[in-house]
Backbone and ligand atoms as CSV (ligand in chain L), in Angstrom:
chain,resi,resn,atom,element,x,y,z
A,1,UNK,N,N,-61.336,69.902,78.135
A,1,UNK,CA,C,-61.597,70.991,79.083
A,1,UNK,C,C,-60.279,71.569,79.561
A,2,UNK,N,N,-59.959,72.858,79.478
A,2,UNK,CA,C,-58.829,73.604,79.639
A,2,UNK,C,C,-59.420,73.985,81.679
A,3,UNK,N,N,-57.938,73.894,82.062
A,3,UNK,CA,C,-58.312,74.120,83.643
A,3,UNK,C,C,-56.973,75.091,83.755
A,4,UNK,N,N,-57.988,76.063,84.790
A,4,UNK,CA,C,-56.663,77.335,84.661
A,4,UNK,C,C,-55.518,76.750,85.649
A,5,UNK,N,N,-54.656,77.059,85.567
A,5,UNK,CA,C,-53.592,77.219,86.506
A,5,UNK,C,C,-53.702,77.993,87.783
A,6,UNK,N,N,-53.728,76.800,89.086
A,6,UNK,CA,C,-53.681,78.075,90.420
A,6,UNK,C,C,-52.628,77.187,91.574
A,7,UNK,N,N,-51.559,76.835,90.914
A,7,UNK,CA,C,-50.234,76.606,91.723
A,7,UNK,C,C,-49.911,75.136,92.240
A,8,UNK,N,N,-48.870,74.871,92.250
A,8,UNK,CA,C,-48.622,73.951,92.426
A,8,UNK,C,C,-50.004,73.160,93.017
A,9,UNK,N,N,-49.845,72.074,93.041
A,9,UNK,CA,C,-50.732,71.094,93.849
A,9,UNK,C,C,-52.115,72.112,94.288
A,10,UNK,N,N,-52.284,73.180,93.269
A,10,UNK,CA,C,-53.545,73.670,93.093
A,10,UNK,C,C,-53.553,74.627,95.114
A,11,UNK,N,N,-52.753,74.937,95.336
A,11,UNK,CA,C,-52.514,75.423,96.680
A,11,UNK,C,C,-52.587,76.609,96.251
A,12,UNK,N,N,-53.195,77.340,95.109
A,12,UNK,CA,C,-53.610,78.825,94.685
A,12,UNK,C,C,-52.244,79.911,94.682
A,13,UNK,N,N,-51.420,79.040,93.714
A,13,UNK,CA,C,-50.097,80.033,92.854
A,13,UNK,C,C,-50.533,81.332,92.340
A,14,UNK,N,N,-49.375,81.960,91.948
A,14,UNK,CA,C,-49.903,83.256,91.490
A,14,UNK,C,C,-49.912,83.063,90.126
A,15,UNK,N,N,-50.930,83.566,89.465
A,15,UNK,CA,C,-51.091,83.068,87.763
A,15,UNK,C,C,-50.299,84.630,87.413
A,16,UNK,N,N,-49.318,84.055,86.158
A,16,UNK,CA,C,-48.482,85.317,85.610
A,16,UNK,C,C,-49.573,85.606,84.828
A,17,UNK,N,N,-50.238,87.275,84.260
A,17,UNK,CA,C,-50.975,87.364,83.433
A,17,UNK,C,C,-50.437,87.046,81.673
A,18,UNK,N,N,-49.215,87.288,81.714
A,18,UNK,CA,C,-48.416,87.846,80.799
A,18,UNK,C,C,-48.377,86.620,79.918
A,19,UNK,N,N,-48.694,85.486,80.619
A,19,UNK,CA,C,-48.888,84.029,79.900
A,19,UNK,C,C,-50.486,83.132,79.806
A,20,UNK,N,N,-50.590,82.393,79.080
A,20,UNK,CA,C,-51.494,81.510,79.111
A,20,UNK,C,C,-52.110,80.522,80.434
A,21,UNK,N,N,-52.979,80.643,80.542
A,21,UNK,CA,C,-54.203,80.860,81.866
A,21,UNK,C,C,-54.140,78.882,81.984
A,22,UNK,N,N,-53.736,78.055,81.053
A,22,UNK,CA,C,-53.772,77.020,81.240
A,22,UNK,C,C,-53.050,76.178,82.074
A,23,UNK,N,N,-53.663,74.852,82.998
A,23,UNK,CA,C,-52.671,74.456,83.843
A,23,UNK,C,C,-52.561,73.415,82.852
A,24,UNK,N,N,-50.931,73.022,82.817
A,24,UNK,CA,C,-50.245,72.148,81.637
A,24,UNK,C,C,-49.545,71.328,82.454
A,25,UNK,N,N,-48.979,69.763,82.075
A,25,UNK,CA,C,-48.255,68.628,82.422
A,25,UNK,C,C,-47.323,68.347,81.288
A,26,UNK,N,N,-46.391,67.968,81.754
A,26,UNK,CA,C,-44.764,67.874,81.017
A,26,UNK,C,C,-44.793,66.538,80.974
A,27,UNK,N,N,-44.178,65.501,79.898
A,27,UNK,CA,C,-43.923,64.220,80.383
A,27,UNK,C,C,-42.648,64.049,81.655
A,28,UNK,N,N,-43.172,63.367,82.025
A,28,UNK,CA,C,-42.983,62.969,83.107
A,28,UNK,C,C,-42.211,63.163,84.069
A,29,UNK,N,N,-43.483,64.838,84.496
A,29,UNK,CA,C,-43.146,66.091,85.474
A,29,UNK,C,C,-44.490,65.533,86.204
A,30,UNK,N,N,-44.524,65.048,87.336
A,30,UNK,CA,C,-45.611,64.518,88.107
A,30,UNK,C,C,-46.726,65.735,88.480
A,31,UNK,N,N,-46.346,67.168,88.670
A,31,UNK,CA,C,-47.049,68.372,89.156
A,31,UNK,C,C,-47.228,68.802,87.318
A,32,UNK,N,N,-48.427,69.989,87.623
A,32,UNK,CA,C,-48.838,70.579,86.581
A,32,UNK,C,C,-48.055,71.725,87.199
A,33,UNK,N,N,-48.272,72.393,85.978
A,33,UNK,CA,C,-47.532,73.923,86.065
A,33,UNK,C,C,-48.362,75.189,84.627
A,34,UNK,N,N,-47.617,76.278,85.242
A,34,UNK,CA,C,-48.727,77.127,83.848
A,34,UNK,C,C,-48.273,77.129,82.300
A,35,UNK,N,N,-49.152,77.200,81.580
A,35,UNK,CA,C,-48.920,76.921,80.324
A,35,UNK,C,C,-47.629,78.603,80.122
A,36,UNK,N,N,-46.763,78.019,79.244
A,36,UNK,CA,C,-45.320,78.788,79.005
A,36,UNK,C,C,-45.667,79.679,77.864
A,37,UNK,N,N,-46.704,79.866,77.068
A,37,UNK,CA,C,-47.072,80.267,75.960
A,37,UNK,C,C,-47.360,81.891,76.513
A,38,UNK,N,N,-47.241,82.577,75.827
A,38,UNK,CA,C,-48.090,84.333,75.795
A,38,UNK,C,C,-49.166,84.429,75.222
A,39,UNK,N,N,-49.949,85.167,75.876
A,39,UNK,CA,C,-51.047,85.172,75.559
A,39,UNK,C,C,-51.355,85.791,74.347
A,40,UNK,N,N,-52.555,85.135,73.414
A,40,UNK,CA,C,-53.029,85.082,72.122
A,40,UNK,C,C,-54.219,85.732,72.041
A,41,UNK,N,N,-54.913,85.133,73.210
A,41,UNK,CA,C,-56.666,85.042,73.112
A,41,UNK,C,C,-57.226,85.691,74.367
A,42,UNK,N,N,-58.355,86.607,74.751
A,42,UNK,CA,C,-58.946,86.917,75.681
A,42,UNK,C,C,-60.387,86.339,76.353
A,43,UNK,N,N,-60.552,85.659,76.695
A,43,UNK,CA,C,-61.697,84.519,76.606
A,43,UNK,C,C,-62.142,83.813,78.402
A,44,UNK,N,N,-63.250,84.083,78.235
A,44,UNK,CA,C,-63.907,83.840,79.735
A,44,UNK,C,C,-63.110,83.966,81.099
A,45,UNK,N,N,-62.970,85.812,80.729
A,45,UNK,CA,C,-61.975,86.011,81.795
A,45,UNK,C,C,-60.278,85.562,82.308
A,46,UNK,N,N,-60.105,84.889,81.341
A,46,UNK,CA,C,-58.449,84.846,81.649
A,46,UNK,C,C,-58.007,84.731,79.695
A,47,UNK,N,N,-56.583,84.737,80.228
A,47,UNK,CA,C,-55.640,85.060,78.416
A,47,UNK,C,C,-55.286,83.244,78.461
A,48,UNK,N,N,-55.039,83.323,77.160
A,48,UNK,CA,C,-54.779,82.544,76.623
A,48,UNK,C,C,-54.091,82.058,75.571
A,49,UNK,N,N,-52.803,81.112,75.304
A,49,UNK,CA,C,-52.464,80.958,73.843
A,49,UNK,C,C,-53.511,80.614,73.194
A,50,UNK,N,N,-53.112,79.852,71.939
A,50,UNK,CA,C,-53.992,79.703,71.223
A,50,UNK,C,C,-54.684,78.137,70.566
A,51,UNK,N,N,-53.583,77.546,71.211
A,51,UNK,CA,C,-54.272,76.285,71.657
A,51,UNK,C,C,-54.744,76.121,73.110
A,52,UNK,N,N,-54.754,76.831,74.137
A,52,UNK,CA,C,-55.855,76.307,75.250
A,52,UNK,C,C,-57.081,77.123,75.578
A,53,UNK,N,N,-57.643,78.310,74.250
A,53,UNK,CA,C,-58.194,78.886,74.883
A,53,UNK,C,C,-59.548,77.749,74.121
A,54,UNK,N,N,-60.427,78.420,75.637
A,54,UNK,CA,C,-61.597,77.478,75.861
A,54,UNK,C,C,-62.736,76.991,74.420
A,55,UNK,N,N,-62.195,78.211,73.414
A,55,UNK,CA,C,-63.180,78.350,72.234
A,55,UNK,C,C,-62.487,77.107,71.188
A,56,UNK,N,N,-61.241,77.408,71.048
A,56,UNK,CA,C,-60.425,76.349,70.206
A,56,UNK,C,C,-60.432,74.698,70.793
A,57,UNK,N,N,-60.220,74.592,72.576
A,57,UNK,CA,C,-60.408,73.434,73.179
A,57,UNK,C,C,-62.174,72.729,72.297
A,58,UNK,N,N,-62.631,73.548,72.845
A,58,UNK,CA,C,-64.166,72.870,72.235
A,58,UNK,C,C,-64.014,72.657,70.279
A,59,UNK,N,N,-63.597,73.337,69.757
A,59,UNK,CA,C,-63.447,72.866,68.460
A,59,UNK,C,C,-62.744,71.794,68.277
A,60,UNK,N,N,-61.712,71.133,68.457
A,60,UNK,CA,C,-61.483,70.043,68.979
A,60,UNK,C,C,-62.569,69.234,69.564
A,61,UNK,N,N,-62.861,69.331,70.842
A,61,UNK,CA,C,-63.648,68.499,71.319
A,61,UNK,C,C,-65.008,67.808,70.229
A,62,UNK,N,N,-65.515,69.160,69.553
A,62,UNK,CA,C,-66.405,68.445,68.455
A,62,UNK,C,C,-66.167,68.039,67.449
A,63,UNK,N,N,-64.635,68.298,66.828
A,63,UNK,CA,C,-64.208,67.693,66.262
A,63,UNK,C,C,-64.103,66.211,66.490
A,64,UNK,N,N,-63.554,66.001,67.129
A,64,UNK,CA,C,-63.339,64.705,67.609
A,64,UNK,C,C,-64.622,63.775,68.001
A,65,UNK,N,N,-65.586,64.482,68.567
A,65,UNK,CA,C,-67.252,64.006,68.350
A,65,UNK,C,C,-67.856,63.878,67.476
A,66,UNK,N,N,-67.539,64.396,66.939
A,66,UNK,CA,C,-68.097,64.163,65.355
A,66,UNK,C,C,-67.413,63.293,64.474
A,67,UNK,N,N,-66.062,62.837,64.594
A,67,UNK,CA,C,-65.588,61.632,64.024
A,67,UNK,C,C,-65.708,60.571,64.788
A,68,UNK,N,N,-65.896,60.253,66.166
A,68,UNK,CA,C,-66.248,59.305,66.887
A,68,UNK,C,C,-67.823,58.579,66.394
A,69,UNK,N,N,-69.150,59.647,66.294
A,69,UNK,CA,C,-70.097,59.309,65.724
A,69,UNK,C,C,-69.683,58.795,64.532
A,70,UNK,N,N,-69.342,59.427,63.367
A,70,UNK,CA,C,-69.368,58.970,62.473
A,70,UNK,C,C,-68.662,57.454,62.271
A,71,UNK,N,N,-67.623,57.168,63.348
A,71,UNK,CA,C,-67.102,55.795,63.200
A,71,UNK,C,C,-68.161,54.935,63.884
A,72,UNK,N,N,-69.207,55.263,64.797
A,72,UNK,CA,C,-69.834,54.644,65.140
A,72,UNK,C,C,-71.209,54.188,64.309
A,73,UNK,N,N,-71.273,55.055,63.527
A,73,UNK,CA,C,-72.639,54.896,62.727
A,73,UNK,C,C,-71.572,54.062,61.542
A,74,UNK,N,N,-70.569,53.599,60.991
A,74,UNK,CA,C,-69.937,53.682,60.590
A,74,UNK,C,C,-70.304,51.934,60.469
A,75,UNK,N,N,-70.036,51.558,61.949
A,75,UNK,CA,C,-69.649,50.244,62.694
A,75,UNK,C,C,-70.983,49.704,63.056
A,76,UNK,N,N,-72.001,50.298,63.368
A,76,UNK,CA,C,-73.237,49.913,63.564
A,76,UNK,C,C,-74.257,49.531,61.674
A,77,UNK,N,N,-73.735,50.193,61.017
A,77,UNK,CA,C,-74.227,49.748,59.840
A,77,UNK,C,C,-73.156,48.594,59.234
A,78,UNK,N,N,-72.252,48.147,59.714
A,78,UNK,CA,C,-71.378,46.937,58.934
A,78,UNK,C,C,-72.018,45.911,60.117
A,79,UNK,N,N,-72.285,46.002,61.222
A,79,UNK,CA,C,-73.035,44.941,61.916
A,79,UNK,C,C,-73.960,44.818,61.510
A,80,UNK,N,N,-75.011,45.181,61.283
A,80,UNK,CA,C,-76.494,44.958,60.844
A,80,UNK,C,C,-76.492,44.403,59.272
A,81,UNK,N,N,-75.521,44.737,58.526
A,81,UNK,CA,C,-75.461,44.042,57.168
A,81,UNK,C,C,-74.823,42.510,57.717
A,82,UNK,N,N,-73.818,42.504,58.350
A,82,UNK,CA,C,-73.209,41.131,58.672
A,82,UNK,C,C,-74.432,40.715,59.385
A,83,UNK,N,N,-75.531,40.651,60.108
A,83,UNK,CA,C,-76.259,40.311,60.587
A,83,UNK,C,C,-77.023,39.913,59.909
A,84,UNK,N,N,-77.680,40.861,59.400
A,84,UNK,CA,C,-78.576,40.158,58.059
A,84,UNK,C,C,-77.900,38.972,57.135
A,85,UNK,N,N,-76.529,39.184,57.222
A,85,UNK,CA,C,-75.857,38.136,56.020
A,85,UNK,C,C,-76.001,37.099,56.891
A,86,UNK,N,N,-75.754,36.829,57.959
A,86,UNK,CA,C,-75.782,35.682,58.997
A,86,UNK,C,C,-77.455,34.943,58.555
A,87,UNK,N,N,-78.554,35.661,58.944
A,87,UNK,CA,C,-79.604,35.714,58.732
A,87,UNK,C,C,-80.522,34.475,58.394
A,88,UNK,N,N,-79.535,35.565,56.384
A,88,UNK,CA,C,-80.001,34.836,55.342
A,88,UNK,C,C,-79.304,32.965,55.194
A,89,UNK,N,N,-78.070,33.401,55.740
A,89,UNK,CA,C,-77.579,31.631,55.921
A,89,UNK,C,C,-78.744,31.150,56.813
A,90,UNK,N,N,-78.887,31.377,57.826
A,90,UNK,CA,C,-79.476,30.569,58.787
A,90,UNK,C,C,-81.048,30.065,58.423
A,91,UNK,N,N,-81.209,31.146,57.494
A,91,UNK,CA,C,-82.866,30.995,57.078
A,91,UNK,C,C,-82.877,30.152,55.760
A,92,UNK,N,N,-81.690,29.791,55.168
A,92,UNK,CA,C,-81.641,28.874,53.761
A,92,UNK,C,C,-81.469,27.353,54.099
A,93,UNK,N,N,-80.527,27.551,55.689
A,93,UNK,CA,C,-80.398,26.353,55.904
A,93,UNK,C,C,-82.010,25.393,56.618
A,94,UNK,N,N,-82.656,26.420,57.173
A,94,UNK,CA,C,-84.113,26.062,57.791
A,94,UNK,C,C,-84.826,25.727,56.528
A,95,UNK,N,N,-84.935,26.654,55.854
A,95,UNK,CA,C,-85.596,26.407,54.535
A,95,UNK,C,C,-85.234,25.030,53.764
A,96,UNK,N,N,-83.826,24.391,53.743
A,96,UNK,CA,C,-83.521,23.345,53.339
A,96,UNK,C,C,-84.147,22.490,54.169
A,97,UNK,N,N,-83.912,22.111,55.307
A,97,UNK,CA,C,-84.565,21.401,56.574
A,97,UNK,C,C,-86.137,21.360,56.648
A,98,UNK,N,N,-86.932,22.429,55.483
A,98,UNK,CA,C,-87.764,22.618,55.849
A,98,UNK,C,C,-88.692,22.723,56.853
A,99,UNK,N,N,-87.685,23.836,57.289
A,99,UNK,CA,C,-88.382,24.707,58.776
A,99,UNK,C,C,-88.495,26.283,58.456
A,100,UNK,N,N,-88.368,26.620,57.232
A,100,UNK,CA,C,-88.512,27.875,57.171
A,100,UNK,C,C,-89.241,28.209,55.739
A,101,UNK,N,N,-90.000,28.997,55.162
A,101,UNK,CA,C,-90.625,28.838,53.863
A,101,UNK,C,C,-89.555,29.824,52.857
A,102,UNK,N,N,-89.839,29.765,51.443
A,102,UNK,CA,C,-89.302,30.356,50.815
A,102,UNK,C,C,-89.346,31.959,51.188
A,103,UNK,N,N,-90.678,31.938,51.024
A,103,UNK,CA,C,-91.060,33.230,51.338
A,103,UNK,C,C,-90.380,33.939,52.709
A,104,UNK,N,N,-89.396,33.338,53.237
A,104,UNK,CA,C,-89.176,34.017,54.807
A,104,UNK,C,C,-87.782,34.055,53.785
A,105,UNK,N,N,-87.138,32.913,53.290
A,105,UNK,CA,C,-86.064,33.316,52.558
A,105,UNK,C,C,-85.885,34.427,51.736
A,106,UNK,N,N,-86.915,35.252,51.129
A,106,UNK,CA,C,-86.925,35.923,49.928
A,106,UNK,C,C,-86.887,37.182,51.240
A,107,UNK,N,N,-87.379,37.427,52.256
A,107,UNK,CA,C,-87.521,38.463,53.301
A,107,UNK,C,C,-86.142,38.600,53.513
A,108,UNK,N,N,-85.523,37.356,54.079
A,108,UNK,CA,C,-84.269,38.028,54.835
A,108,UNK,C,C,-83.222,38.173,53.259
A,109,UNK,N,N,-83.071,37.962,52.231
A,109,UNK,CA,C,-82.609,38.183,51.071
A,109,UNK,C,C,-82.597,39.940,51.049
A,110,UNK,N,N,-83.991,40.302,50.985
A,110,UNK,CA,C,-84.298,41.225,51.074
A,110,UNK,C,C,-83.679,42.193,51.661
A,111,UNK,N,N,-84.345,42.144,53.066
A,111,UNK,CA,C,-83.300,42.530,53.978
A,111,UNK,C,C,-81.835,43.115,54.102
A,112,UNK,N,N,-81.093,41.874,53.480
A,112,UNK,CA,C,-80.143,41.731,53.901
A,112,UNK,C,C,-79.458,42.809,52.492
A,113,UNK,N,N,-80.281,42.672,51.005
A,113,UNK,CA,C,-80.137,44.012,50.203
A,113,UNK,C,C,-80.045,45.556,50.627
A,114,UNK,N,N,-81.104,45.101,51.357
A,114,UNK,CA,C,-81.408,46.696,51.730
A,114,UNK,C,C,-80.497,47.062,52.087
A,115,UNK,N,N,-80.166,46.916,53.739
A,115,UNK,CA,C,-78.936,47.120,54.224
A,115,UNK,C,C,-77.593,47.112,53.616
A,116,UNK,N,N,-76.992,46.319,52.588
A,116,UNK,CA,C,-76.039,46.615,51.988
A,116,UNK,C,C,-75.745,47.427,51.280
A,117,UNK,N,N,-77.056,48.050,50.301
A,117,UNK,CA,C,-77.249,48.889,49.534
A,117,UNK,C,C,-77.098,50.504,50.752
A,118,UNK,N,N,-77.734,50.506,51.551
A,118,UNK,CA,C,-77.880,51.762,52.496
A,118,UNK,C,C,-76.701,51.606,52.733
A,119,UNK,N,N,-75.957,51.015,53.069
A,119,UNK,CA,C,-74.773,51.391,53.731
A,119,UNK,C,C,-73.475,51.687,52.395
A,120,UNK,N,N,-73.825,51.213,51.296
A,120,UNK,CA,C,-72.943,51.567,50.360
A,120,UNK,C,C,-72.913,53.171,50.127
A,121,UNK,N,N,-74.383,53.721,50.135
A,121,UNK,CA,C,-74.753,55.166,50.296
A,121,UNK,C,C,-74.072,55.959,51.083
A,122,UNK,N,N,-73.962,54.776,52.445
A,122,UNK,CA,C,-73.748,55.971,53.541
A,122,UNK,C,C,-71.970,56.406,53.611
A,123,UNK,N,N,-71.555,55.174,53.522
A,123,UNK,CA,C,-69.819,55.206,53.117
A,123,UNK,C,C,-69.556,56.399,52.279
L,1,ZN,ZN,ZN,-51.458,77.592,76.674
């Protein structure tokens, strides 16, 4: 989110038009100040370069949402295969113990295909 510039400690400075509408931070300049750039872009009422105007900020922003999902769907399908792989140990070892039937073995086997296979897709 781009925030305009209105003066020091936001005490309502005079915004130069002649520059970019953005309030910007320097390393380690404790106050914001206005973005130094000339204006590029005309956009929801104030100018703008062309990295802070509000249209480019949001392209970014979904940019970056959209690779966040994707690492998350990413990470949620390598858990559920490791899960299932867990599973199938736990259900071979019952099955040895005979506490679990074949047939529950051949399920989480199953299972635990599926998911590896889907996620090879999805990669
Ligand atoms: Zn700017």
């Amino acid at each position: 989110m781009t925030h305009v510039w209105n003066g020091s400690y936001g005490r309502g400075g005079k915004l130069n038009k002649e520059f970019c509408a953005a309030s910007v931070t320097s390393p380690g300049v404790w106050s914001s100040h206005q973005c130094s750039r000339k204006v590029a872009v005309q956009e929801e009422g104030h100018g703008w370069c062309r990295q802070h105007a509000p249209s480019a900020q949001k392209k970014r922003d979904e940019a970056r949402e959209a690779k966040y999902q994707a690492e998350q769907r990413e990470n949620n399908a390598r858990w559920a295969k490791q899960a299932a792989f867990a599973n199938v140990a736990q259900i071979a070892i019952d099955h040895f113990d005979q506490k679990a039937s074949f047939d529950d073995l051949e399920a989480a086997v199953a299972k635990y295909r599926e998911l590896k296979e889907k996620h090879r897709n999805e990669v």
